[in-house]
LUMRO-431948 format. One line per 4 residues: number of its first residue (from 0); their letters; for each residue x, y, z of N, C-alpha, C. Coordinates in pm, 1 decimal, always signed. Each point is the difference from the previous one (the first is absolute). Example, Ala and Ser with C-alpha at 12.3 -4.5 7.8 and 13.67 -1.06 7.14 Angstrom:
<atoms>
0) AS) +1319.0,-569.0,+780.0,-89.0,+119.0,+0.0,+90.0,+120.0,+0.0; -35.0,+105.0,-72.0,+82.0,+119.0,+6.0,-77.0,+109.0,+73.0;
</atoms>
This chain:
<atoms>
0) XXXX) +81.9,-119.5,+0.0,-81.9,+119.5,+0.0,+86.3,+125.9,+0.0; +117.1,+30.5,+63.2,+105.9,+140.5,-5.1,+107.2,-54.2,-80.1; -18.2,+47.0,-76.9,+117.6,-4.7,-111.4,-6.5,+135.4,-96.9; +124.5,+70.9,-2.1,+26.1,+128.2,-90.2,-110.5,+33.8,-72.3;
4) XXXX) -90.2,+101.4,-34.6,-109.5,+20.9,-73.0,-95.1,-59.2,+42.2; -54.5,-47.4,+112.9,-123.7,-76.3,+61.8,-53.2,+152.8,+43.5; -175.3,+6.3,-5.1,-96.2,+101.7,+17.0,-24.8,-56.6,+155.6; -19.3,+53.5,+84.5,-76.0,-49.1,+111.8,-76.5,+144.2,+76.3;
8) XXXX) -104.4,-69.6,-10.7,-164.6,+60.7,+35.7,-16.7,+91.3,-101.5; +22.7,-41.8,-97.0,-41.9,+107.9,-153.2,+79.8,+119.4,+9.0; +104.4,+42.5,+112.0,+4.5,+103.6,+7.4,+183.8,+65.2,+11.4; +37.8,-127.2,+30.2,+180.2,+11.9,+8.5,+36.5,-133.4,-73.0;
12) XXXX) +128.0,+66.6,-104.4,+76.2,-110.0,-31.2,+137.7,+37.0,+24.0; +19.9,-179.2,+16.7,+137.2,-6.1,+76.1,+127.7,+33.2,-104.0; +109.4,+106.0,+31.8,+80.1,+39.2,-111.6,+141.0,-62.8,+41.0; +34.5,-124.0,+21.2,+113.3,-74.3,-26.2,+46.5,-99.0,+108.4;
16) XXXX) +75.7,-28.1,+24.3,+38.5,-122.8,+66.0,+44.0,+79.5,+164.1; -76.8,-126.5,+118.5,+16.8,+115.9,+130.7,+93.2,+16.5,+37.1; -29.5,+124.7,+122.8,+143.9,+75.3,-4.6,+22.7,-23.7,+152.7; -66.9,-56.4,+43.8,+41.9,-73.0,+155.6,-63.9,-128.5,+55.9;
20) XXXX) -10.4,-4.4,+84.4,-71.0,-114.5,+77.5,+54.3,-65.9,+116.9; -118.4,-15.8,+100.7,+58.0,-47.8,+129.1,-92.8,-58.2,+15.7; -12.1,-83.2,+142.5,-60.0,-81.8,+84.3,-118.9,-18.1,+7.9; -118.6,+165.1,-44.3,-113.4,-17.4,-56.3,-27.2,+41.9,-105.0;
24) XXXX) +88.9,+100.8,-88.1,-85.7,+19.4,-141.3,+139.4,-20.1,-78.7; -40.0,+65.3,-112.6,+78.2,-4.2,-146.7,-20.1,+125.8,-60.2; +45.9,+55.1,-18.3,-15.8,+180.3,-31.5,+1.3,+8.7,-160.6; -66.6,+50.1,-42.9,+15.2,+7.0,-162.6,-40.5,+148.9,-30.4;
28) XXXX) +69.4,+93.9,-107.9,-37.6,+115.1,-24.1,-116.3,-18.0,-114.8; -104.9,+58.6,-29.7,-136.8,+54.8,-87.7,+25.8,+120.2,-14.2; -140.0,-10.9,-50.0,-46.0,+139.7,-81.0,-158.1,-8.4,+10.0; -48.0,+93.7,+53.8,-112.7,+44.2,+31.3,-99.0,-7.2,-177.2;
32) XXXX) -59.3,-58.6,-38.6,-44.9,+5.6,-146.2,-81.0,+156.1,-3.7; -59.1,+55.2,+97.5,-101.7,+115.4,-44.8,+106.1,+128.5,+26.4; +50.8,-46.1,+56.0,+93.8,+149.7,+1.7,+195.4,+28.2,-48.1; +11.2,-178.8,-13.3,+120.0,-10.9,-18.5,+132.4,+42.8,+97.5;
36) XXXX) -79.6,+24.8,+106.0,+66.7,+12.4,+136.8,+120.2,-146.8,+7.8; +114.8,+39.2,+70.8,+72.4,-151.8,+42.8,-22.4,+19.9,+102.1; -55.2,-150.2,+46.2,-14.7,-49.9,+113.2,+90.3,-141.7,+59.8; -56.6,-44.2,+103.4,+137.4,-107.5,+53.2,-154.4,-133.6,+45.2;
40) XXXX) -2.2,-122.4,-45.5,-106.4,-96.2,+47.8,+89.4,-111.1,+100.4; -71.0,+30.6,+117.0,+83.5,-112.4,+98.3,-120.0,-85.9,+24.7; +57.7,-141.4,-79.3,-92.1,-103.1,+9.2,+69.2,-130.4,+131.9; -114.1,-10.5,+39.3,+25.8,-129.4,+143.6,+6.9,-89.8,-65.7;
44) XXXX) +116.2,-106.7,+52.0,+20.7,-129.2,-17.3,-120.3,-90.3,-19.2; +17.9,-66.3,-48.8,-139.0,-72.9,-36.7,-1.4,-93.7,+182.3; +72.2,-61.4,+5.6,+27.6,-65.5,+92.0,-13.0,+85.0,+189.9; -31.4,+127.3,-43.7,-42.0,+62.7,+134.0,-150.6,+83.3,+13.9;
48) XXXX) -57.3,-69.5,-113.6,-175.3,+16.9,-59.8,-108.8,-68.6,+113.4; -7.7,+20.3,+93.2,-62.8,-68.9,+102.1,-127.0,+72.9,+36.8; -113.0,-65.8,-90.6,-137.7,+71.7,+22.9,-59.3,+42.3,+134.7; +63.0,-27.8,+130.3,-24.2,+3.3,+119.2,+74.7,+156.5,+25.9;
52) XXXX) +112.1,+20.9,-74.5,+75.7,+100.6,+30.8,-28.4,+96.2,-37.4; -22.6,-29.9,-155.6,+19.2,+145.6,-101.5,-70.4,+82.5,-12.1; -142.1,-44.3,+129.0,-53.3,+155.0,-6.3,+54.4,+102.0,+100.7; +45.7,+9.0,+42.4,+59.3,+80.3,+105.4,+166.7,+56.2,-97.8;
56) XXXX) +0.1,-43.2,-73.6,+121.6,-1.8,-62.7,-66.2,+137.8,-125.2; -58.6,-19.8,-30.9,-130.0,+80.6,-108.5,-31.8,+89.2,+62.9; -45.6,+9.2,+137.7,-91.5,+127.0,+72.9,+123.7,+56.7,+47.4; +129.0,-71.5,+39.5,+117.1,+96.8,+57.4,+50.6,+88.1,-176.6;
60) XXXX) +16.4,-36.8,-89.6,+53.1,+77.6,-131.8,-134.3,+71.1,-31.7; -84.5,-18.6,+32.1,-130.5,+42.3,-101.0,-17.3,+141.6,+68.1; +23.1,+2.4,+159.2,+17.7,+131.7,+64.8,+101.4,+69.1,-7.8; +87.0,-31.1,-97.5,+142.4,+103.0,-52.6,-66.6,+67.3,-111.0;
64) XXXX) -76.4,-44.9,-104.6,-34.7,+32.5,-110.8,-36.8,+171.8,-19.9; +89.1,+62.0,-48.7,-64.4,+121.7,-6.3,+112.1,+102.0,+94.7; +50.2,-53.4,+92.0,+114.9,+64.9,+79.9,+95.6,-13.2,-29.9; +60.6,+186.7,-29.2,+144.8,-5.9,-39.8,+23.3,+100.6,+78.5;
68) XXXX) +177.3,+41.0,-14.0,+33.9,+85.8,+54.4,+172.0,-12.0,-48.1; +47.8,+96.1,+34.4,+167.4,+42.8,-6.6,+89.5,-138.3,+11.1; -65.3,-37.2,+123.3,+87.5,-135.5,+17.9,-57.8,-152.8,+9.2; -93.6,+4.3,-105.6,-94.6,-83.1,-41.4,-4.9,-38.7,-127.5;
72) XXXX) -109.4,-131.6,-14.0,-6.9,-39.1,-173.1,-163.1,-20.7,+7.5; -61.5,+84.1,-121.4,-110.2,-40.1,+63.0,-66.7,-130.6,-75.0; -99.5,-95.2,+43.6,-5.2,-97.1,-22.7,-136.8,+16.3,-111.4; -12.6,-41.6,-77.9,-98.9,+20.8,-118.1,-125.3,-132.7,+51.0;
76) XXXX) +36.9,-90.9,+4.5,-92.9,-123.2,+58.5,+75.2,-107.9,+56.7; -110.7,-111.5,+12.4,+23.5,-163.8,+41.1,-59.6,-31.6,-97.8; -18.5,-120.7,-80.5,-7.0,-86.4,-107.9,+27.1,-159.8,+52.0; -124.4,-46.7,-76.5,+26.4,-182.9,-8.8,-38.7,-51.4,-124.4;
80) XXXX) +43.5,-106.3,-43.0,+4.2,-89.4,-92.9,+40.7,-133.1,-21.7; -64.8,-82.9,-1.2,+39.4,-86.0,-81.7,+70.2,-78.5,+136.2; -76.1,+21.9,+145.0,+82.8,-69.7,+74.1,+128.5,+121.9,+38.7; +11.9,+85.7,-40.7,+97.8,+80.4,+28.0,-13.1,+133.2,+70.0;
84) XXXX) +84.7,+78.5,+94.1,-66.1,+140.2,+29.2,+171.2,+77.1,-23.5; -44.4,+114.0,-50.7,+91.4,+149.9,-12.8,-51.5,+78.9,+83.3; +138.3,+96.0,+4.3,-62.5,+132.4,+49.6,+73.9,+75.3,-135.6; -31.8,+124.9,-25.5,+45.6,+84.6,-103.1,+56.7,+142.7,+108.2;
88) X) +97.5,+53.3,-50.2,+23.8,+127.1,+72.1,+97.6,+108.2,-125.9;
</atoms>
């Protein structure tokens, strides 16, 4: 499903091979499709997808959404698919 040029949620595609990754995500740089903004998609391990968990995992990013500041990034959404969840920032 993430591979270079993959669309995810109609709305970001992924622009090349990631540029980090640790213990829970995999960092890949996009591009915002409606505005052409670059953005950064940190997708969770598939393997730390635990339906018991991930809502609290969703309501903790979902209350960043919209807050920025000087020494901040602000977070655009949370996203799932396919068995999978992002955050976009």
């Amino acid at each position: 499903m993430f591979s270079t040029g993959s669309v995810l949620s109609e709305r970001f595609r992924l622009e090349g091979p990631p540029i980090g990754a640790g213990s829970t995500v995999e960092v890949w740089p996009a591009t915002e499709l409606a505005t052409g903004r670059a953005v950064v998609v940190k997708v969770l391990h598939r393997h730390l997808v635990d339906p018991a968990d991930i809502g609290a995992a969703a309501n903790s990013a979902s209350a960043a959404i919209g807050l920025a500041g000087p020494a901040g990034v602000a977070v655009l959404g949370v996203f799932s698919g396919d068995g999978r969840w992002w955050l976009v920032a």
